[in-house]
N, C-alpha and C positions, 0 to 999 in steps of 0.2 A: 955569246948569246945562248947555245946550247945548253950551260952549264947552267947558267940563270936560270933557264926553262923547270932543270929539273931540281935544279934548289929548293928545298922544304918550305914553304910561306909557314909564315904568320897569319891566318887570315879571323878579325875578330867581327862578331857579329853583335848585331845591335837589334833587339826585340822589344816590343811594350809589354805584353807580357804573352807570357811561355806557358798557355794553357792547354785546350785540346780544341781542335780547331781546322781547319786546311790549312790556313798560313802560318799555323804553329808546325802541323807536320810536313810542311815543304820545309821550313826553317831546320830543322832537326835533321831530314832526309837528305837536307844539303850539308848539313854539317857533320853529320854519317861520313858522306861518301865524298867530302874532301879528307876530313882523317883519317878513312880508310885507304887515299892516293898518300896518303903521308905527311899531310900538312898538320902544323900546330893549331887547332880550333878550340875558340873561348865565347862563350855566350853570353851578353850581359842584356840583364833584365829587368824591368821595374817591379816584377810581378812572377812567382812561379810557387805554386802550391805543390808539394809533393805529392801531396791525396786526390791532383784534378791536372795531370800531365801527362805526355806521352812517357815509356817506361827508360827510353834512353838519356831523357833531361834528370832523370832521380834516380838511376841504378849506377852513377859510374861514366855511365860509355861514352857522357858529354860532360865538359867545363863547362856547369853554368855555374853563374855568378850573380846573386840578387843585389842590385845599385839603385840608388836615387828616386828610392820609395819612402824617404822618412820627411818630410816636409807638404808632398800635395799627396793628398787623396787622390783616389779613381775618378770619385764623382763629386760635386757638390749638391746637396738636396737630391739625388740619382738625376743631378743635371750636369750641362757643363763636361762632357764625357771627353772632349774633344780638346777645350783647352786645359783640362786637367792632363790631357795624355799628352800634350805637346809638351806642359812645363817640368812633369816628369822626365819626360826623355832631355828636356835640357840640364836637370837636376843631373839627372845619369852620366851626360858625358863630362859637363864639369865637374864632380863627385871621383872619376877615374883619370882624366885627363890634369886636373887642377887641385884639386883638394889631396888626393893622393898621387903614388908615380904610379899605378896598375900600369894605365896604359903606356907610361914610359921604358916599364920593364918588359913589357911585353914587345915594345917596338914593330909592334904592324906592320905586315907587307903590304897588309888592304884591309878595306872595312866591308863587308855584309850588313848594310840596310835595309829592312823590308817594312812597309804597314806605312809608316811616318817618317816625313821627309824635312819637318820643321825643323828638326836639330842639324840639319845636313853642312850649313854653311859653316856655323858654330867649329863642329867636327872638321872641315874643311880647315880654319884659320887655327886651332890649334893642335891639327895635327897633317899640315901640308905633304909632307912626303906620303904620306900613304893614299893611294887610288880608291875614292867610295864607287859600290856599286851598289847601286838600290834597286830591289826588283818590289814593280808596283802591280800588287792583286789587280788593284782595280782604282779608278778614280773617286779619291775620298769626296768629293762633292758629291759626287753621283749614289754615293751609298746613305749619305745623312739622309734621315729620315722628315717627318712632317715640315716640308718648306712649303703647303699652301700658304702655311701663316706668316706673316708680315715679317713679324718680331724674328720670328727664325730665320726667311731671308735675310735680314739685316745683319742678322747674329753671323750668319754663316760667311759675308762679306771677306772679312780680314783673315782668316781662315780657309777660302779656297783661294785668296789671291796669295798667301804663305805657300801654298801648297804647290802650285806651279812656278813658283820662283823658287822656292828654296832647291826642285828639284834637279834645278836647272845646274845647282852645284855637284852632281852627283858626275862621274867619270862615264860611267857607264850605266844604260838603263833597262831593265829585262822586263817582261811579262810575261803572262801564264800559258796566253793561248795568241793566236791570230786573231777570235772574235776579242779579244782583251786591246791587243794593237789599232782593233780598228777603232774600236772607244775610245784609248787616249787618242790616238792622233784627231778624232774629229773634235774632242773635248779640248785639248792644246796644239790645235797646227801651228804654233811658231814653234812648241818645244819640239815637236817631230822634226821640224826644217833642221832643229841645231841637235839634235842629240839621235843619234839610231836607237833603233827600237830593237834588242834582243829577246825575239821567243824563245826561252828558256823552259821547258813542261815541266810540271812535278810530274814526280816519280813515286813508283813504290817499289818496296825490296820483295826482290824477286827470289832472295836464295831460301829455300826449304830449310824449317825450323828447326836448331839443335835438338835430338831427341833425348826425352826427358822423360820421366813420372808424370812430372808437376806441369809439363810443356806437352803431353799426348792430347792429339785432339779424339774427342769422341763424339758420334750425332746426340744431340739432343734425343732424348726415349719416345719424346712425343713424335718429333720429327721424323720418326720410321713411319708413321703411320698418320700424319696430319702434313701434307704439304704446306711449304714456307714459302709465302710470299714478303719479299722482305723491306723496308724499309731502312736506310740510315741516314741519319741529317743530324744536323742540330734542330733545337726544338725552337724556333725560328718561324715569325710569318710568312717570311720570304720564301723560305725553302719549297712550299705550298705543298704539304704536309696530307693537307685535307684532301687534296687531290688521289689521292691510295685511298681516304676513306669510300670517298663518290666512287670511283672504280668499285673499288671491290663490295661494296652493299649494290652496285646497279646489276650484279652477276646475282642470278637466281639461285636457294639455298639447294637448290638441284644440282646444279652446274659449278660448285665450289670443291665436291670431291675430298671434304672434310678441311678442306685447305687453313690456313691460319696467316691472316696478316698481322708480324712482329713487324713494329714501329720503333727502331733503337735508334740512337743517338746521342750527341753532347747533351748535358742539363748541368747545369750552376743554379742553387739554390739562389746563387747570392745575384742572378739576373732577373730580371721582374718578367723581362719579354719569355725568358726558358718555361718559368712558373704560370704566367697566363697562357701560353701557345700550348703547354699540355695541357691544363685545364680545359682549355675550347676545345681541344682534338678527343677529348674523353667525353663532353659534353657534346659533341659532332656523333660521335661514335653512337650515340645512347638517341638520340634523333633518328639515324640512319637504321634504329634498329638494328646493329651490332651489339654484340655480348663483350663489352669492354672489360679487360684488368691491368694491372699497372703494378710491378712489382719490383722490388727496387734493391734486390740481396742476388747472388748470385747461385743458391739454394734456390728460393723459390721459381727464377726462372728454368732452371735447369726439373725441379717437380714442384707444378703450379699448387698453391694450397686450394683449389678447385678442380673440378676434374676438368680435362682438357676439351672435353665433347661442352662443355656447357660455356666456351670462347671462343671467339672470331679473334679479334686484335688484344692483340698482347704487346702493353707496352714497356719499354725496356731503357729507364732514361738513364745515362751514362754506366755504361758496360763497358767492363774492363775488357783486356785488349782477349784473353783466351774466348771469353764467351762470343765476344765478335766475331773471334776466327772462327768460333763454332758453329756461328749463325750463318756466316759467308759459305760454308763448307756443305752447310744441311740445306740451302735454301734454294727451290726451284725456279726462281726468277728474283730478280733485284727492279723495284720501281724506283726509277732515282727520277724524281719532280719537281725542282726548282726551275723556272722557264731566265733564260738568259743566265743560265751560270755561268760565272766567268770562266772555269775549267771544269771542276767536280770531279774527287781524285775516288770516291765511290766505285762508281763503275769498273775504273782499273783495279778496282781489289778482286770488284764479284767476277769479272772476265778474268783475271789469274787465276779464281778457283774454279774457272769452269762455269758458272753460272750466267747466261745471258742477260741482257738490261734490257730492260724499258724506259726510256726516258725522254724528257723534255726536246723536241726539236728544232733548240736553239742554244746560241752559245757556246760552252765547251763540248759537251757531249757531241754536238756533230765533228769533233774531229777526232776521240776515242771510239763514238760507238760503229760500227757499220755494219748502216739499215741490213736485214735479213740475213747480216753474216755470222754476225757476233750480239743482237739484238736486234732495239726497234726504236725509230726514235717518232715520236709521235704528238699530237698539238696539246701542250697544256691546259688548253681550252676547251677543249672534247672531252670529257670524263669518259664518254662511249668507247671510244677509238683506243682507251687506255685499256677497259671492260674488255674488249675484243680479242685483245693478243692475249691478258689473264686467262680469257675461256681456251684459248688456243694453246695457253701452255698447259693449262691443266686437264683438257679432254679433249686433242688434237696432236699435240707432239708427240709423234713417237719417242722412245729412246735414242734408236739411231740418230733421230734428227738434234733432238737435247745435248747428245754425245759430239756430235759434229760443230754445233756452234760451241761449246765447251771449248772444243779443241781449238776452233779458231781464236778465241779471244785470249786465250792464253799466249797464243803464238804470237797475236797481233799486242798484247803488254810487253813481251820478253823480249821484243825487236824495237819496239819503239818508246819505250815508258821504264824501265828500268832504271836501278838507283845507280849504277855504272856509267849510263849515258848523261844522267841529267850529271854527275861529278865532274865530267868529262869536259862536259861545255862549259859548266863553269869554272873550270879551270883555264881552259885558254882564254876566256873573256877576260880572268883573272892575272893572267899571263901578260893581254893586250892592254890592259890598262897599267901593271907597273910601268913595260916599257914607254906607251907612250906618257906617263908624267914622268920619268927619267929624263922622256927629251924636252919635255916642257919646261922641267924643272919645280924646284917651287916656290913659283915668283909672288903667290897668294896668300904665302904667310907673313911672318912678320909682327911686329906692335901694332903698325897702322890699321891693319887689316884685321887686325885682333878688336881693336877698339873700335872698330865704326860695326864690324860683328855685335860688337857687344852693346852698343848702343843699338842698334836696331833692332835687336832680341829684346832687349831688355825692354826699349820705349812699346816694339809691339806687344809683347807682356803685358805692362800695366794696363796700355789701353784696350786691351782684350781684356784684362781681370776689370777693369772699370765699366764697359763694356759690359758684362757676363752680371756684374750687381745692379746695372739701371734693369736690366731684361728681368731679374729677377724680382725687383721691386716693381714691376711693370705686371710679371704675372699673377706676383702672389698680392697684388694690391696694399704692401705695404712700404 
């Protein structure tokens, strides 16, 4: 048994796509720090853009693999996101599993699942020996969007009941946080009855940056002399974005101290929501009477083509990963404002560099941030109450004090949030589930099991893509 324990897995992972994101960089973080315990790690993907990725999925340091993206689109008409991604990921695993031997050569000791569970059974009947563990952000129901409307109820039907059944094929099941565990279980108490629920946290890497030319970090020029209040999200409704603008325009231009709220995060041109959520937040900005700019080159944010006295919010849509660290390193407060984030792996960056948070007092952040130790977490709904602690960090805080919660949140990332611990756990998860399908066996493969797979895939298939043409001859009235 010993020996097995520290036998080298195979362990392959299975993503929709490998953009820039949380669940792209838990995916990646996990796959870091099982290959750095010594395991053989492969990433296959429907979707990975070398120009819109984290730097370890296109430098080398990970095997990804681009699969079962030459037949479905992402979208149909930018609709249909959902059974486009499902028939994807089934394209993907019969593509490596059937169509070629990848996954034969490779022989799997277990599979990493994250996002979409639709392919899960499939994966199951042809490739029985190996243990799936699927770690679920959050409940895909609960994320899709406009369900006041009928047609979308209806639409959504066969697709959240795929969604809890299929994941019921999974060995093992994780999530992000404990507020994440209490969602599914109230969302699926029979799958809670049959399956445990492992909190698993993301992580970030804790180890100090190889020193380089090209890798020195240096403050922004501005940033000496303009405190940074900072923002990072994706450019997202959800994230509630606008919330940093109310704050920081309800503080009088007395009371700002020259300060500058940068607004960075994810942006894909080729998403409609990234392109309209900046649009309004620019157009919020200029309402609010804020001096908005929006620069999009790593020159001009670093020396604005305006002078810096004539900006409040300086927007910053997808910045590479130096200027992040640059922004994390110069910035006197971090407001992270999404309310019910399922985790929000933000905070743990700004608290490794020192930098306290402000944020949403709900969801993840109540178990990274702690109130008055390491930040503040405060009601999303109060724009005031956000206002308050901004005046407080900029014409209130001593040093001392600044220095001491610095110290804290760093201390409290490197004990509990590191990319060591989260490899850790799921290693023995990963451990727990070979052995137990060794005693199981496996009794779920086979032809029979293959074929009634395949007929249930395939019959919900069509009847989703049948399905997906009346809704849309329904919307577009033709």
């Amino acid at each position: 048994m010993a020996g097995d324990k520290k036998r080298t897995k195979t362990i392959v992972f299975l993503h929709p796509d490998l953009g820039i994101g949380g669940a792209e960089r838990l995916v990646v973080d996990a796959a870091v720090g099982l290959q750095k315990r010594g395991h053989k790690v492969v990433i296959f993907t429907s979707h990975c853009d070398p120009t819109h990725c984290f730097d370890e999925a296109r430098d080398g340091t990970l095997d990804v693999r681009v699969r079962g993206n030459t037949l479905v689109p992402a979208a149909l008409l930018r609709r249909f996101a959902i059974l486009c991604a499902i028939l994807r990921q089934l394209h993907l695993i019969l593509h490596i599993a059937l169509f070629t031997s990848e996954l034969r050569d490779l022989a799997p000791d277990a599979f990493f699942v994250d996002q979409l569970s639709a392919g899960l059974p499939l994966l199951k009947a042809l490739s029985p020996a190996a243990p799936i563990f699927f770690y679920c952000h959050f409940p895909d129901l609960l994320l899709a969007q406009g369900r006041a409307r009928l047609l979308k109820r209806l639409y959504r039907i066969p697709f959240d009941a795929l969604e809890q059944w299929s994941m019921a094929s999974a060995t093992a099941i994780a999530v992000n946080s404990a507020f994440t565990k209490s969602i599914v279980t109230q969302t699926w108490p029979a799958l809670a009855q049959t399956k445990h629920l492992h909190v698993v946290y993301p992580c970030i890497d804790t180890s100090p940056p190889s020193p380089s030319p090209s890798t020195s970090i240096e403050p922004l020029p501005w940033s000496l002399t303009s405190p940074i209040l900072l923002s990072i999200n994706r450019f997202e409704r959800k994230k509630n974005i606008a919330l940093a603008l109310h704050a920081f325009a309800r503080l009088p231009p007395s009371r700002r101290a020259s300060a500058k709220l940068v607004i960075a995060g994810g942006y894909d041109p080729r998403v409609p929501e990234n392109v309209t959520t900046h649009a309004s937040l620019e157009q919020l900005a200029h309402d609010l009477n804020l001096r908005p700019l929006t620069t999009h080159t790593l020159l001009s944010a670093v020396t604005p083509p305006h002078s810096i006295a004539e900006i409040d919010v300086l927007f910053l849509p997808s910045i590479p990963h130096l200027l992040k660290e640059t922004l994390l390193r110069s910035a006197r407060l971090l407001l992270y404002t999404p309310a019910h984030e399922h985790f929000g792996i933000v905070p743990l960056e700004a608290m490794l560099r020192g930098v306290p948070v402000l944020a949403a007092d709900s969801g993840g952040p109540r178990e990274t941030v702690v109130e008055g130790v390491t930040g503040w977490l405060r009601d999303p709904e109060d724009p005031q109450q956000w206002t308050d602690v901004i005046d407080r960090v900029l014409n209130g805080l001593s040093d001392a004090e600044r220095a001491a919660m610095g110290a804290a949140g760093e201390e409290r990332v490197r004990k509990n949030f590191a990319e060591g611990q989260m490899a850790e756990r799921l290693e023995g998860i990963f451990e727990g589930m070979i052995v137990e399908n060794k005693k199981k066996g496996a009794r779920e493969g086979g032809v029979s099991g293959l074929v009634m797979v395949g007929v249930v895939v395939l019959g919900g298939a069509v009847l989703a893509a049948g399905a997906a043409v009346l809704i849309s001859v329904l919307w577009t009235g033709r």
